[in-house]
VOBAZA-417910 format. One line per 4 residues: their letters; for each residue x, z, y of C-alpha. Coordinates in pm, 1 decimal, decimal comma. Each point is the difference from the previous one (the first is absolute). Example, Ala and Ser with C-alpha at 12.3 -4.5 7.8 and 13.67 -1.06 7.14 Angstrom:
REM residues 2
as	1230,0 780,0 -450,0 | 137,0 -66,0 344,0
***
This chain:
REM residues 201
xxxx	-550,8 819,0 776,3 | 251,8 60,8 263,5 | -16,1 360,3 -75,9 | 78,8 -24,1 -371,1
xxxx	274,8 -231,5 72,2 | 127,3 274,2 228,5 | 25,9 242,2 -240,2 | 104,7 -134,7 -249,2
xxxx	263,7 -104,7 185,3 | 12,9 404,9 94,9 | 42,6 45,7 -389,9 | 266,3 -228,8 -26,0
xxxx	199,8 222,7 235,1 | -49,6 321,3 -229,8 | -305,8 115,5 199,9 | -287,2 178,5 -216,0
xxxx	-298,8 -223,8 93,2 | -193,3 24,9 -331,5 | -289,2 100,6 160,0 | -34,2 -188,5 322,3
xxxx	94,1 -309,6 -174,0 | -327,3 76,4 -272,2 | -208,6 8,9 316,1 | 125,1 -258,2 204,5
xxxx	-55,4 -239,0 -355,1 | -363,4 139,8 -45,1 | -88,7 -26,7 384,9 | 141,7 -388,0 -36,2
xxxx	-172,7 -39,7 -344,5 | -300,0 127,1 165,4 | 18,6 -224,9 308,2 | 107,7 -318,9 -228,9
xxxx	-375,1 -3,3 -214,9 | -193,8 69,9 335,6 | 175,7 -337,9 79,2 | -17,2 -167,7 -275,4
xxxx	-251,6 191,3 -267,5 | -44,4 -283,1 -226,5 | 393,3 -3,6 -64,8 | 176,8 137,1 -352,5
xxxx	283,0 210,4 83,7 | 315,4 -148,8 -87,2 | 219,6 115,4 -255,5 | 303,0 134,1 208,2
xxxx	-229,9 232,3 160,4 | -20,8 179,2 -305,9 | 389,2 15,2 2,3 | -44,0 153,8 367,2
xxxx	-206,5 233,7 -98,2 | 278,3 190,3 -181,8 | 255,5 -1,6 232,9 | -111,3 315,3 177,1
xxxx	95,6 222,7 -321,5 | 269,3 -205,8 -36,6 | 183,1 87,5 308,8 | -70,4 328,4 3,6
xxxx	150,5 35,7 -336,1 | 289,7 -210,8 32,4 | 98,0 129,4 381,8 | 13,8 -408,9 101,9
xxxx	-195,7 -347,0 -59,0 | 86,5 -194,1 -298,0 | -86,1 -341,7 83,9 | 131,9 -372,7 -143,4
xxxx	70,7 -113,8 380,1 | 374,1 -74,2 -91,3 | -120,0 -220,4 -248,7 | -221,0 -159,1 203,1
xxxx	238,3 -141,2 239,6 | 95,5 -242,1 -206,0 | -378,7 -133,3 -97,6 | 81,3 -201,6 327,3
xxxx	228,2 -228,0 -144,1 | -214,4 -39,2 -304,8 | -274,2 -93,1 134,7 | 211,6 -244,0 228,9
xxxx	88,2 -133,8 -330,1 | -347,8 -8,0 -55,0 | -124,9 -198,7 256,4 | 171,7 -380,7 -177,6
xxxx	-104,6 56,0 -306,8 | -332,1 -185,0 -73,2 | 52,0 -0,9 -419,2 | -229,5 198,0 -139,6
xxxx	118,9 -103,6 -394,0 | 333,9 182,0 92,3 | -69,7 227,7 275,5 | 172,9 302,0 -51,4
xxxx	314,9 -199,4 -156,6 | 23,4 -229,3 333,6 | -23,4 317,5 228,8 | 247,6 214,3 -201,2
xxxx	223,4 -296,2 7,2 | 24,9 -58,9 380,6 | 10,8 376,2 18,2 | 307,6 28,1 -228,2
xxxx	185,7 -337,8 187,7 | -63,7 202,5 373,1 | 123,2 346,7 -123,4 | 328,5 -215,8 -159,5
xxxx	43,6 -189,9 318,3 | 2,9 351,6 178,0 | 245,4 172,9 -236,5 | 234,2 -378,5 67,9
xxxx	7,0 75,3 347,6 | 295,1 91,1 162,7 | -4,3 396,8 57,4 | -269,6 64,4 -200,9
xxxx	193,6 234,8 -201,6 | 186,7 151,0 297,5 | -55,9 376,2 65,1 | -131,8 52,8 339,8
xxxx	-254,1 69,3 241,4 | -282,1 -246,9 84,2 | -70,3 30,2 339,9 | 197,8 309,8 90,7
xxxx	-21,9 181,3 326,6 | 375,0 150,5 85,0 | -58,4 385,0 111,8 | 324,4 84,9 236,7
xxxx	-86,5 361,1 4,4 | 15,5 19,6 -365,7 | 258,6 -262,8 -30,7 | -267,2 -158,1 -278,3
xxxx	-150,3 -294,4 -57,9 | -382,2 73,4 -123,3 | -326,7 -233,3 -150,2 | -247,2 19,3 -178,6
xxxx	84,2 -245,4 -257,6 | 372,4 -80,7 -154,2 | 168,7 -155,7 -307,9 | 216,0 231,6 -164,9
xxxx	165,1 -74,7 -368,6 | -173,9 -342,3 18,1 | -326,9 172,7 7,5 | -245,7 -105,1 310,8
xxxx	-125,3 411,4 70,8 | -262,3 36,5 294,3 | -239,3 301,6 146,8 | -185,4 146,7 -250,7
xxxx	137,0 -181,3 -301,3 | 32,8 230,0 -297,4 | 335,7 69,0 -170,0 | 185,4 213,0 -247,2
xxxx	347,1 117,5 80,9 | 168,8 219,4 -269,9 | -361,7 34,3 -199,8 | -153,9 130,7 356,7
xxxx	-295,4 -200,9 163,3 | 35,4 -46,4 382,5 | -205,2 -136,5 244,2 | 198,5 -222,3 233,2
xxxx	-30,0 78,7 352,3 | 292,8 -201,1 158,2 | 337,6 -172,8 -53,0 | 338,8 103,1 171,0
xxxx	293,7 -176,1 20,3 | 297,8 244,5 128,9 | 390,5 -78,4 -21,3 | -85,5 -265,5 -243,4
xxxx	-205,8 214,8 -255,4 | -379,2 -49,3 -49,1 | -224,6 334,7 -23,7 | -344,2 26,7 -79,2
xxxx	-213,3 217,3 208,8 | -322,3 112,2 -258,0 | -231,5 282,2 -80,4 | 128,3 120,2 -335,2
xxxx	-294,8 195,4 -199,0 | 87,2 238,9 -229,1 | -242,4 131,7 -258,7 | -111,1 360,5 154,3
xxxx	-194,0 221,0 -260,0 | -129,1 -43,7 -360,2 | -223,3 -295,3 -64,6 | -264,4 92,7 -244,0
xxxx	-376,7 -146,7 -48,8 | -364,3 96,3 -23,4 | -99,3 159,5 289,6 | 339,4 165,1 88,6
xxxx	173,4 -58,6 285,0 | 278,4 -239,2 -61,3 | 343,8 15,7 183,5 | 9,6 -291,1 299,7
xxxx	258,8 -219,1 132,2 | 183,6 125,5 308,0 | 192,9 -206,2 250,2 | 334,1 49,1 148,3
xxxx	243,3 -214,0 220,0 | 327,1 -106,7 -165,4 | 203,9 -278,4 68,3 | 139,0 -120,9 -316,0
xxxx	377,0 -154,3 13,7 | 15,7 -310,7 -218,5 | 344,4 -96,8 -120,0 | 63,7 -362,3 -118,9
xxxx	-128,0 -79,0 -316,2 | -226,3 266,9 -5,9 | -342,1 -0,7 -189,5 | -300,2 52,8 83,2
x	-410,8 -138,3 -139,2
***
């Protein structure tokens, strides 16, 4: 297991690990039923399965780990909530009061780094997590920035304006389908300037 978290942690960083990742999943798939024959496999393993292909096609890992940062404080939520007749309404509820009580507190809105570490040879301060335009940004969160997807990598904070350090993919080749080769993704460092008031998804 340790080996397919490795790469795809390798394919998160751009690294072509189709095919070590396929083995290292069949070798633990392999390993899990001499354990444990009588078991069903479970359903995200099926979802595993494909992400080989998938990040040899797309040149990086596209995962839902951004989104599950905030399951936490769901399931926090979760934990009080012992009415089963209004379940999901009682959860959402406490959910929606926490995320207002956050957006009442002072600074929430503030651009900034969270955490920064001040570089004096660069004359920078750097992390890997900031709020910039109101919008809580941290290491590989998705955004669009003038109708271009980035990856972010890191937050600076320099003379009072916030970059964004990111792999910016542009679309290399012609996609087509059937058994043609289709064009891939292909990473490249930018750091992205973000005036005030800018937008970005």
């Amino acid at each position: 297991m340790a080996r397919v978290v490795r790469f795809i942690m390798d394919g998160k960083e751009g690294e072509r690990v189709g095919d070590a990742l396929a083995d290292a999943l069949q070798k633990h798939a392999d390993a899990h039923f001499r354990a444990y024959p009588d078991d069903d496999p479970p359903p995200k393993w099926h979802f595993a399965r494909h992400m080989p292909q998938q990040i040899d096609r797309d040149g990086g890992v596209i995962d839902t780990f951004p989104c599950e940062r905030y399951q936490s404080k769901v399931k926090a939520c979760a934990e009080s909530v012992d009415n089963t007749r209004n379940f999901e309404k009682s959860i959402l509820g406490r959910v929606l009061v926490g995320h207002m009580r956050l957006m009442d507190a002072p600074g929430c809105f503030h651009d900034g780094l969270v955490r920064g570490k001040w570089i004096p040879e660069l004359n920078v301060d750097v992390s890997t997590k900031g709020i910039v335009n109101g919008v809580s940004l941290s290491y590989g969160d998705i955004v669009k920035v003038d109708g271009l997807p980035i990856i972010i990598l890191g937050v600076v904070l320099r003379g009072g304006v916030i970059s964004l350090i990111a792999e910016r993919f542009d679309l290399m080749g012609q996609v087509t389908w059937g058994h043609q080769s289709c064009g891939h993704l292909q990473p490249r460092v930018c750091v992205c300037e973000i005036e005030r008031g800018r937008s970005f998804v």
